[in-house]
C-alpha positions in Angstrom: 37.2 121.2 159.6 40.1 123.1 161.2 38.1 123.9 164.0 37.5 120.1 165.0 40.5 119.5 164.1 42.0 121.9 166.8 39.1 120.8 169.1 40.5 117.1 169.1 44.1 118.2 169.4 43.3 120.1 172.1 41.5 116.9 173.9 44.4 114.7 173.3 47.2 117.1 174.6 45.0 117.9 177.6 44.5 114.0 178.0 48.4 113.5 178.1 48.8 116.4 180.7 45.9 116.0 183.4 45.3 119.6 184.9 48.2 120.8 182.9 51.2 118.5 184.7 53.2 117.6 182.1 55.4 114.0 182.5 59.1 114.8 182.6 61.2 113.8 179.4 64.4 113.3 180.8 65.9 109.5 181.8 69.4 109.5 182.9 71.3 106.8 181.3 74.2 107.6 183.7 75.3 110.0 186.3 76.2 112.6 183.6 74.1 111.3 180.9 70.8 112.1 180.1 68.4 111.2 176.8 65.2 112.9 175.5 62.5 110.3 176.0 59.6 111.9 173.8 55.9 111.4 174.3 55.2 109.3 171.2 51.6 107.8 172.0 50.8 111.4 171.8 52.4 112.4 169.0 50.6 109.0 167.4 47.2 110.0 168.2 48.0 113.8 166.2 48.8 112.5 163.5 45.5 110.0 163.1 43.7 113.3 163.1 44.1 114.5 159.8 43.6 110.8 158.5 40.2 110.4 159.8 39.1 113.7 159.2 40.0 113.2 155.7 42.2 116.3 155.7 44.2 117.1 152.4 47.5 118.8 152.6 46.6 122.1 151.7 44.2 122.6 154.6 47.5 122.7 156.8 45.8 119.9 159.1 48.6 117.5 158.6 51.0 119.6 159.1 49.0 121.5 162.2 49.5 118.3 163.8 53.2 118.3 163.8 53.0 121.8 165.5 51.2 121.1 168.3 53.4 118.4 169.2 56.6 120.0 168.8 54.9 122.6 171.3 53.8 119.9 173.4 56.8 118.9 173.8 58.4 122.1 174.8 56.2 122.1 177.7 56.9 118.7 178.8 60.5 119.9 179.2 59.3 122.6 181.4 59.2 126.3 179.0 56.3 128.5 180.0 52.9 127.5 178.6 51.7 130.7 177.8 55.6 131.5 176.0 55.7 128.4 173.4 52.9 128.8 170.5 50.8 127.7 169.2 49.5 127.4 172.9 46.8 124.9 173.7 44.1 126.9 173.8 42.8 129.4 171.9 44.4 132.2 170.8 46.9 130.2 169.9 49.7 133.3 169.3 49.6 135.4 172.4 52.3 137.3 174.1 52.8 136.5 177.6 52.7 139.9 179.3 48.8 139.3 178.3 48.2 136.1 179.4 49.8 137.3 183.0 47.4 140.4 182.8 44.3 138.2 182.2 45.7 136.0 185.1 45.5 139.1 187.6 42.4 140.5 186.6 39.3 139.4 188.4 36.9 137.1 187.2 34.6 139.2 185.8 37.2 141.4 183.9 39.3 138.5 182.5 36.3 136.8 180.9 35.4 140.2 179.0 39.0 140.5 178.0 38.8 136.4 177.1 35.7 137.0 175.3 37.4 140.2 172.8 40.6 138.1 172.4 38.3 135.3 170.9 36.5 137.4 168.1 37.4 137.2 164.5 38.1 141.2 164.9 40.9 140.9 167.9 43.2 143.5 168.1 45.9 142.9 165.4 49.4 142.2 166.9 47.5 141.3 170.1 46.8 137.7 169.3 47.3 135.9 165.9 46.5 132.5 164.0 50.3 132.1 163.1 53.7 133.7 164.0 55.7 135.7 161.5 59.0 136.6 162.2 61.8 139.1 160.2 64.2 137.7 159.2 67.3 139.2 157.7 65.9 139.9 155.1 62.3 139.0 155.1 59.5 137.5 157.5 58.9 134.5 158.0 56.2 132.4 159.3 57.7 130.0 161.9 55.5 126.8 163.0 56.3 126.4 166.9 58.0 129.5 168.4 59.0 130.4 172.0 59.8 134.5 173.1 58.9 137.4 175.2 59.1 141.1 174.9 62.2 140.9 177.1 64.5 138.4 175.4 62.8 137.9 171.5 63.3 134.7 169.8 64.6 131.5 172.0 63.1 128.9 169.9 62.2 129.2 165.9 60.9 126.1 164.7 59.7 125.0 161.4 58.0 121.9 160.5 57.4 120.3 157.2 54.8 117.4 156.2 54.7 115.4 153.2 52.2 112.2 152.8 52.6 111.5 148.9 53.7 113.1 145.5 57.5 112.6 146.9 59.1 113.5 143.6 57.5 116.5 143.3 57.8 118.3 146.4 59.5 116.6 148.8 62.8 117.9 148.2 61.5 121.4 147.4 60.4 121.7 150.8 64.2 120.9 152.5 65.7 122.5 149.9 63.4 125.7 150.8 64.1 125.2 154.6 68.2 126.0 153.9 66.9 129.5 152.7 64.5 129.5 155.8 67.5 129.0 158.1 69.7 131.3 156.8 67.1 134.0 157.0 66.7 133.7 160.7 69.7 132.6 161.9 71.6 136.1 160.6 68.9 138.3 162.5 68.4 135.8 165.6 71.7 134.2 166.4 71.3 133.5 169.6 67.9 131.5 168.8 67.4 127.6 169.4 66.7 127.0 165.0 65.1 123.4 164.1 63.7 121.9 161.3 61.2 119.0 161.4 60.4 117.1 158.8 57.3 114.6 157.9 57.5 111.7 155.6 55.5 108.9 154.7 56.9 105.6 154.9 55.8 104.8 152.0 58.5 107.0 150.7 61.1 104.0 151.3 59.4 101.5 148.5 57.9 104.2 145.9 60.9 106.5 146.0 63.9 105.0 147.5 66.3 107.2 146.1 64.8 110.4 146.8 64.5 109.2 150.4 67.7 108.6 150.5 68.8 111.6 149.0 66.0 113.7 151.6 68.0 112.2 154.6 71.3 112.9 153.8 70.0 116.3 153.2 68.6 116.6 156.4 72.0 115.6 158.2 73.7 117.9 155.8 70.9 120.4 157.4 71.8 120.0 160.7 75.7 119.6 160.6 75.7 123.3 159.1 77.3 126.3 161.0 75.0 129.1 159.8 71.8 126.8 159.4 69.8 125.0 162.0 71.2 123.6 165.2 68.7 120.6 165.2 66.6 118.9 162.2 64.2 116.2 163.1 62.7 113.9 161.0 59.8 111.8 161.4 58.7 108.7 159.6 55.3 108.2 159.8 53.1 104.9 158.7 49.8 104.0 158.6 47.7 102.0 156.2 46.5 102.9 152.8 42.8 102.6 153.6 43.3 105.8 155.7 45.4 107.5 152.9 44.1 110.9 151.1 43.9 109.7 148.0 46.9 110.7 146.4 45.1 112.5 143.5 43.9 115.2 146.0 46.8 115.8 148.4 49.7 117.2 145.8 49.2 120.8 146.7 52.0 122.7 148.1 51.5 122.9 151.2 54.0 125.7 151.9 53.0 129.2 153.9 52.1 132.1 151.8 55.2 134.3 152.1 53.0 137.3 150.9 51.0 136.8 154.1 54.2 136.3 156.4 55.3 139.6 155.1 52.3 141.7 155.2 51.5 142.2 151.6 48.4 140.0 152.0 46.1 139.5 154.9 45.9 135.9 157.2 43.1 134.5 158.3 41.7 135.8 161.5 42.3 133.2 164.5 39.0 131.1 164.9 37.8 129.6 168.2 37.8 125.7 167.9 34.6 123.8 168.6 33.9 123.0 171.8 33.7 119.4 172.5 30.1 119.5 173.7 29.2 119.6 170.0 30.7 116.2 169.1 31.8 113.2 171.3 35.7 113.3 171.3 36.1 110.4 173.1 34.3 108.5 170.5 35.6 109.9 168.0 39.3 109.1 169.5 38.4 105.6 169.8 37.3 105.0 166.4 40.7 107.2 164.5 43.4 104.9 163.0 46.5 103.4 164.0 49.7 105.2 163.0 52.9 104.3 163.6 56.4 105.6 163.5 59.4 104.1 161.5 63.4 104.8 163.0 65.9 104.0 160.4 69.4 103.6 161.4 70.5 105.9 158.6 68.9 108.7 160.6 70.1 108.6 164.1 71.7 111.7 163.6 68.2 113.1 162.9 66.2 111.5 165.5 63.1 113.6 167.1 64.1 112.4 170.6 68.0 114.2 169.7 66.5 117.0 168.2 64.0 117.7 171.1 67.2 117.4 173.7 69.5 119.5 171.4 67.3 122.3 171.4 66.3 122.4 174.9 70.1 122.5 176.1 70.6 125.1 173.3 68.2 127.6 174.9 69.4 126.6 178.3 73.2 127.0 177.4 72.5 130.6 176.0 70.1 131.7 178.7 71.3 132.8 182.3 70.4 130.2 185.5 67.9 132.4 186.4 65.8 131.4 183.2 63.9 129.0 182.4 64.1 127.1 186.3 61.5 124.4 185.8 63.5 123.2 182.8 66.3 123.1 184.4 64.9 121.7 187.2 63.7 118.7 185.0 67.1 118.2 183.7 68.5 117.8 187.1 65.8 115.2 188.7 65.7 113.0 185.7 65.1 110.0 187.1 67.6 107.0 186.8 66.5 104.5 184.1 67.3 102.5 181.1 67.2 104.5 177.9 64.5 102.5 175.3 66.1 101.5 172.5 64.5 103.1 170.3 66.4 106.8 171.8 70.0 107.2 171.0 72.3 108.6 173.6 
């Protein structure tokens, strides 16, 4: 299932980026003020995946959907392709310094090289299914990561999904995340450090209180020193006759920190289907409708100020000479009226 599942991300990401031109993020408001305007039809269309695919919580679909659009979106502001993972296309974990030797070789040798990287028996520490990271004081898987040999770290990114079973784990998970942040802040200072988080909407009427409490937690998050510099959360709705029945999607959905640290071996990265074996634009017509809820409560927290905090957090801490194209899309933003729905 995770292989179609990656196949139809893949589709809808390369939809929203024709021959790999992303659309620029930036609006200025003002002649010194600029908003993050994020790509949310895209974003809208991941997260249908895992509903019509039926995916439970524990396959990491739900979640895998998040990832791919926080790294989506580090494109669109203009970071190297090949430098924020999971990339998109497989291997999804692959340093640059490779992906710039395949791009030199000819044909004939890159494809070889292509064709090794691909196998279930790929050099180790070559390419990978996930990232793990040390920490200060142990590794760490991290969702949606940007580095190079040359400067480690710049973004660390974790992302968190939770469709149902709210008093159970939802708080686990952000409480969790503090330890997470603390972890990788005290070995990667320097690094842009977000949190994202997934809820339900449904959240609001079954569980108001813990939604409440999960919110002001995530500002509490984000307003820390030594913690994360941005947390994003994202309310997401769609209808129960897409749901996962709630009886089979209370798993912890949480990585394995035996695998993060070695102890235990991670699965081997898998190619994902290719598209000739199923029609994906049928398939993309037929998934449901999902929306996305903003409450007022969580300006503070909203994905489009997250996604701007930590773009100007790696450009701030990064010379002029790094990173041009994003900085270049900062500076031709084009003049426009900021939706309503993006705080200044």
């Amino acid at each position: 299932m995770k292989t179609t599942a990656w196949a139809l991300f893949d589709r809808i990401v390369a939809d929203a980026a024709p021959e790999g031109i992303h659309s620029n993020p930036w609006l200025r408001t003002g002649p010194k003020e600029l908003v993050y305007q994020p790509d949310f039809a895209t974003l809208k269309l991941l997260l249908a995946v895992p509903l019509y695919l039926k995916a439970v919580t524990q396959s990491g679909i739900p979640a895998l959907s998040l990832d791919v659009w926080v790294s989506y979106e580090l494109r669109r502001a203009g970071f190297d392709k090949d430098a924020t993972w999971p990339r998109a296309e497989h291997p999804r974990i692959m340093p640059k310094a490779i992906a710039n030797l395949l791009a030199a070789l000819p044909v004939a040798e890159r494809q070889k090289i292509q064709q090794r990287l691909s196998r279930k028996t790929a050099t180790k520490g070559v390419v990978s299914a996930s990232a793990n990271i040390l920490g200060k004081n142990y590794f760490k898987q991290v969702d949606v990561l940007m580095s190079d040999w040359d400067t480690g770290p710049e973004v660390l990114i974790s992302t968190k999904r939770m469709d149902s079973s709210f008093g159970k784990n939802a708080a686990n998970r952000v409480e969790e995340s503090y330890g997470d942040a603390k972890n990788l802040r005290l070995r990667h200072p320097l690094a842009a450090l977000g949190f994202v988080y997934g809820l339900r909407s449904t959240i609001l009427d079954e569980a108001p209180d813990t939604a409440e409490w999960i919110i002001d937690l995530l500002h509490k998050l984000g307003n820390e020193d030594d913690a994360y510099h941005a947390v994003g959360l994202l309310m997401i709705d769609y209808s129960n006759d897409v749901a996962v029945p709630e009886g089979h999607d209370n798993a912890d959905e949480g990585d394995d920190p035996l695998v993060a640290a070695g102890v235990q071996e991670e699965d081997e990265p898998e190619a994902p289907e290719s598209t000739d074996a199923f029609n994906a634009e049928e398939i993309l017509a037929k998934i449901p409708p999902v929306n996305l809820l903003f409450d007022e409560r969580a300006e503070d927290i909203h994905p489009a100020r997250f996604m701007a905090t930590m773009v100007q957090r790696v450009l701030a801490t990064t010379p002029v000479n790094r990173h041009k194209e994003a900085r270049r899309r900062m500076k031709d933003a084009p003049l426009e009226t900021a939706k309503a729905d993006i705080p200044s």
